[in-house]
N, C-alpha and C positions, 0 to 999 in steps of 0.2 A: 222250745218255747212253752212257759204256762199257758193254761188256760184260763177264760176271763177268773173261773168258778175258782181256780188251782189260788190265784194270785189276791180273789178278795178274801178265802182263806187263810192266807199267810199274814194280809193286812189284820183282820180280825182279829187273830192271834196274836199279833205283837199289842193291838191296841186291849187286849183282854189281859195281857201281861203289865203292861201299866196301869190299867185301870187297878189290878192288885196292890202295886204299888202305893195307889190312891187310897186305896183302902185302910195299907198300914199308916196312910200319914195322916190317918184322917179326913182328906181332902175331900171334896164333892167333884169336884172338875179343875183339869188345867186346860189353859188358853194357849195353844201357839200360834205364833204370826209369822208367816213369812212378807216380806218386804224389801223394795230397795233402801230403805233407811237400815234392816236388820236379815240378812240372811239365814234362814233356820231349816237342814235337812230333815228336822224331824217331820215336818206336814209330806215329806214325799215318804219316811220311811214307813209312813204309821197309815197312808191312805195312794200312793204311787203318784201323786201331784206334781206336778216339776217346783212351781214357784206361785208366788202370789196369791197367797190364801189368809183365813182365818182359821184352823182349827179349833175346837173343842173338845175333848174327851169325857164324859161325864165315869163317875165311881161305878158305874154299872156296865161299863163297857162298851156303850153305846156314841155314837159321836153325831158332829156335824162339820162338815165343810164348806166354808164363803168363798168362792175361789173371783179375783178379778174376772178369769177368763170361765165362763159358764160355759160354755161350750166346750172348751177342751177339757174341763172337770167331766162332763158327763159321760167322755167319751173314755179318758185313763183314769180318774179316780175309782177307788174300792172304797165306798163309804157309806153308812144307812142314810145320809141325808145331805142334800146339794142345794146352798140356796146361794141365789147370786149378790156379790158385794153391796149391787147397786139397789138392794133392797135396804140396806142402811146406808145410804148416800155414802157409801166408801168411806165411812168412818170406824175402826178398831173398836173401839167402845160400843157403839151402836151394836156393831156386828156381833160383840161378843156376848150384849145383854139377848140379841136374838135368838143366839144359839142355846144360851142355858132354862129361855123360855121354852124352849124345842124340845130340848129335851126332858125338861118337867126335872132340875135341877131345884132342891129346895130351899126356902130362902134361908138364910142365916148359914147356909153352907160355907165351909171355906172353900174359896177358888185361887187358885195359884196363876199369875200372870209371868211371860218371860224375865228371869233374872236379869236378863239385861236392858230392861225397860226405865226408860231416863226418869228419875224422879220427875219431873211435871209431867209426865203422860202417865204416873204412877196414881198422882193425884185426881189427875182425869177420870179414870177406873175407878179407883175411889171413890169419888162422886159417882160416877155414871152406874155403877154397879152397888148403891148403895144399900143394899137389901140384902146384900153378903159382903163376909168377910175376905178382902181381898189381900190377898197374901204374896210377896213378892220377895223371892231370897237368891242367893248367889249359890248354895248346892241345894235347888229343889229338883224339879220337874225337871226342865232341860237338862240337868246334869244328869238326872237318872235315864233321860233320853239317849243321852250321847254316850253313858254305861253301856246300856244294852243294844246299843250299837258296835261295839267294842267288840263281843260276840257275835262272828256271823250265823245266821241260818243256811241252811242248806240252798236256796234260790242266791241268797248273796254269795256265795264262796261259786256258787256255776258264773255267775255274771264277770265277777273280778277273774276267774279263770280264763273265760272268753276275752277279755279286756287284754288281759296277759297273754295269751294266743296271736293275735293281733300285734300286740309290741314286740315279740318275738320278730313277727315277718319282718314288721316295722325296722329294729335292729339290723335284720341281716341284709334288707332292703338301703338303710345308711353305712353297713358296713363296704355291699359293694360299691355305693359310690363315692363315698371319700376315695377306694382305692383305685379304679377307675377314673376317677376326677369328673363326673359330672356333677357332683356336690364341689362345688368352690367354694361357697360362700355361706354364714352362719344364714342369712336368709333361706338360701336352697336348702339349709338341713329345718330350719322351722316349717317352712311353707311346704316342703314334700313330705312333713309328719302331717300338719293340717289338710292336704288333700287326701292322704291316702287312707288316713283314717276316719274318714267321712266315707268313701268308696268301701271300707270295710263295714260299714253300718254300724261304727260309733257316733254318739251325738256331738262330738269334738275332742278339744284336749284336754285333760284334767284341772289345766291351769296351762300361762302361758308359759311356752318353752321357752327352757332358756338355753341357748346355744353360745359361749365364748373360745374364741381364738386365741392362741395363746399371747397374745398381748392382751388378755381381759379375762384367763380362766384363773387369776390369781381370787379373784370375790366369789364367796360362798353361792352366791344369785347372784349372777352379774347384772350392772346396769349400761344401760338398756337390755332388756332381754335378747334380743340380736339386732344386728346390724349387717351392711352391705359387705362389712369388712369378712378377710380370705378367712375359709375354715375347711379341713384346718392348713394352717400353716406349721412350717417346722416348728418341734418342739409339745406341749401340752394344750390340748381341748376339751373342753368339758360340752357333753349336749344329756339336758335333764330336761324329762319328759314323761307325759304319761297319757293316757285313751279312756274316754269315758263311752263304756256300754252298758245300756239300759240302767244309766245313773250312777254306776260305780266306774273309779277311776282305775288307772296303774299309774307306779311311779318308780322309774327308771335315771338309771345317772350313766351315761358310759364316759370313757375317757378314751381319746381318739391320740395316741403316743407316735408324732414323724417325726422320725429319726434325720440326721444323726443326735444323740443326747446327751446331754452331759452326765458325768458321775450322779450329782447329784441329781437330777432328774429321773437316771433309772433306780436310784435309791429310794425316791419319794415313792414313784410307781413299786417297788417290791414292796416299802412299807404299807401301804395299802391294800395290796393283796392279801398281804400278810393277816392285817386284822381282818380284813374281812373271813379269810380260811379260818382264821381258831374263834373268831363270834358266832360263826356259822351255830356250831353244836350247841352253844349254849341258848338256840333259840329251841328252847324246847320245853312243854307243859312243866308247870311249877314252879321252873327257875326264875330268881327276883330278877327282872328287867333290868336291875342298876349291875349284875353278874356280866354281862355282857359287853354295858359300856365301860364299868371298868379292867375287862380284859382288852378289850382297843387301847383306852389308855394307857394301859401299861406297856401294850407293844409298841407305842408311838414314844413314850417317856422314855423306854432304852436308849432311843436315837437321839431324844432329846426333843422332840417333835412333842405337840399336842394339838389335839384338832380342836377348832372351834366350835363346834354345834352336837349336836346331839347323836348318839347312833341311827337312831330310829326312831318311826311313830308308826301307828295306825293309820290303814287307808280304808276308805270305803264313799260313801256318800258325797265325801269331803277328801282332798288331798294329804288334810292331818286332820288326826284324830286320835281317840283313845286305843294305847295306851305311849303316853311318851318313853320314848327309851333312852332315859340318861340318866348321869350317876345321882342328882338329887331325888329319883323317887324313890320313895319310900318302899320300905321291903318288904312289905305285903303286896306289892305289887309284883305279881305272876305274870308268866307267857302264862297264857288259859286256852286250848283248843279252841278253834273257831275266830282265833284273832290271825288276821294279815295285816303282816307288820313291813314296814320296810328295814332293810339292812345295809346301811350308806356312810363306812368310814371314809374320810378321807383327809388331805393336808394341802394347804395352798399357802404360795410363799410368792411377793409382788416380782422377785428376781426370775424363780426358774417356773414360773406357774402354779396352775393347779390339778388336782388328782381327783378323784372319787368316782365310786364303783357302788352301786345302790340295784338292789334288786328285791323282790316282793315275795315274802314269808309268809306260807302257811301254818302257822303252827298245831298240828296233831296228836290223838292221843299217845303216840310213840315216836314222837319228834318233830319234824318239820317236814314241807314239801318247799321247794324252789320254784313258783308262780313262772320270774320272768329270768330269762338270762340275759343280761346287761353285761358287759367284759371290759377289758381293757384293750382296743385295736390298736394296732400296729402296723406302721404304713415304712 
């Protein structure tokens, strides 16, 4: 574990790295909000905050924090300044004029508000911030947030490693019980990831698991997430999951294969393996990201198969994140050390089920590392 000292260091730092940002764009200050109207990881990445605040960052590096909950800001936030919501009657606007008077922001500055701030609350700011230029785009500030998020630091790559430690147990904790049979049901395999990774001192799941039987692992995300119904039962199951510690997630997919199978069925499962073994290598510093999902597609297109969704993405903060891994991105887009990506080909067909096999990628300067080991069981 850091130290309080170790951790407002590392905050400091990312926010001293934006503020440069700020600098090149000319900015004075950007505004983030988190909210239940709009969820933004950047106020925890930039100050350790869970949820519910106002940020500010001013061009000099310096910030402020409005968080709903005063209390629990004073105890986990890393930030030079904490004032409570309810000193601008819990209003965004209010709060955010507060904060640039705080920090002796000057007027006619420009201030950049969330890209994704609904035209009439755009207008609001506007007004209410009339003594600067308020500035609102769709690749500004949070886009550059969610950039340098894309890159972990050394404290993020320990967290997501421990998180991955954790799912490991987790794994081999559901492997013995499907085989065993005290895992019956997709419930017992959701509700025995939610306890037990709570007992491991994660803050819960990364998102809600989704566990399907094989009369339901043919949907990419099944609906409902799980039910009462048998898992697994003969034939193909899918259980995708992942553990949040200390704010970072893991994201796992296994595929739970009881026999007896049909041809086609053990053909889907080898095709799968398959790309996953030769995408493997290609996750490695400099290679363009669309390299990799077009070699799955290629191995899925011999069969005749093609998968619907993407290879991969970025995890951290957030379950997805930068960088997406599929064939439309553009080819300046690199694996870059420091990104943990996930790796999750797979093929679903409504007749014989579904497949996929996803596990969490380090990417280094001399290749990659394999976070979590997610498999294909066989019962």
């Amino acid at each position: 574990m850091k130290t309080q000292n170790e951790m407002t260091a590392i905050y400091k730092k990312r926010r001293a790295n934006f503020a440069t940002w700020l600098a090149r764009q000319g900015t004075g200050a950007m505004i983030f909000i988190d909210s239940e109207e709009h969820r933004s990881p950047s106020i925890r990445y930039f100050t350790g905050h869970p949820q519910d605040a106002v940020l500010c960052i001013a061009v000099d590096g310096s910030s402020v924090l409005i968080p709903w909950d005063e209390i629990l800001a004073s105890k986990i936030a890393c930030v030079e300044y904490v004032i409570p919501y309810t000193r601008y009657e819990r209003q965004e606007v209010k709060a955010a004029a507060g904060a640039l008077k705080k920090l002796k922001v000057p007027a006619n500055s420009r201030v950049e508000i969330p890209g994704s701030t609904p035209y009439p609350d755009f207008l609001k700011f506007v007004d209410g911030l009339s003594e600067f230029d308020v500035i609102c785009r769709e690749n500004g500030g949070e886009q550059e947030a969610a950039n340098m998020r894309a890159i972990k630091d050394e404290y993020e790559i320990s967290c997501i490693e421990k998180a991955a430690e954790i799912t490991d147990k987790l794994i081999d904790i559901i492997e013995a019980g499907v085989k065993d049979g005290t895992i019956k049901t997709e419930m017992d395999a959701a509700l025995l990831i939610e306890r037990e990774c709570r007992a491991a001192g994660c803050e819960g799941t990364g998102f809600d698991t989704l566990a399907a039987g094989p009369a339901r692992s043919f949907g990419i995300h099944c609906f409902p997430n799980y039910t009462a119904g048998e898992f697994p039962a003969q034939g193909l199951s899918i259980l995708d999951f992942g553990v949040i510690y200390n704010g970072y997630t893991s994201d796992v997919t296994i595929t739970v294969a009881k026999g007896p199978l049909s041809e086609a069925q053990e053909k889907q499962l080898a095709l799968v393996q398959k790309a996953y073994d030769e995408c493997l290598g290609l996750y490695a510093k400099d290679i363009p990201v669309k390299a990799a999902s077009q070699k799955a597609d290629d191995v899925f297109a011999k069969s005749k198969r093609t998968m619907p969704h993407s290879l991969g993405h970025g995890i951290g903060l957030e379950c997805h994140e930068a960088p997406g891994i599929r064939l439309r991105a553009p080819q300046k887009c690199v694996f870059k050390p420091g990104m943990v990506v996930t790796l999750e080909p797979g093929l679903y067909d409504d007749a014989i089920g579904g497949c996929r096999l996803e596990n969490d990628i380090l990417i280094t300067e001399d290749g990659n590392k394999v976070l979590t080991h997610a498999r294909i069981i066989r019962i």
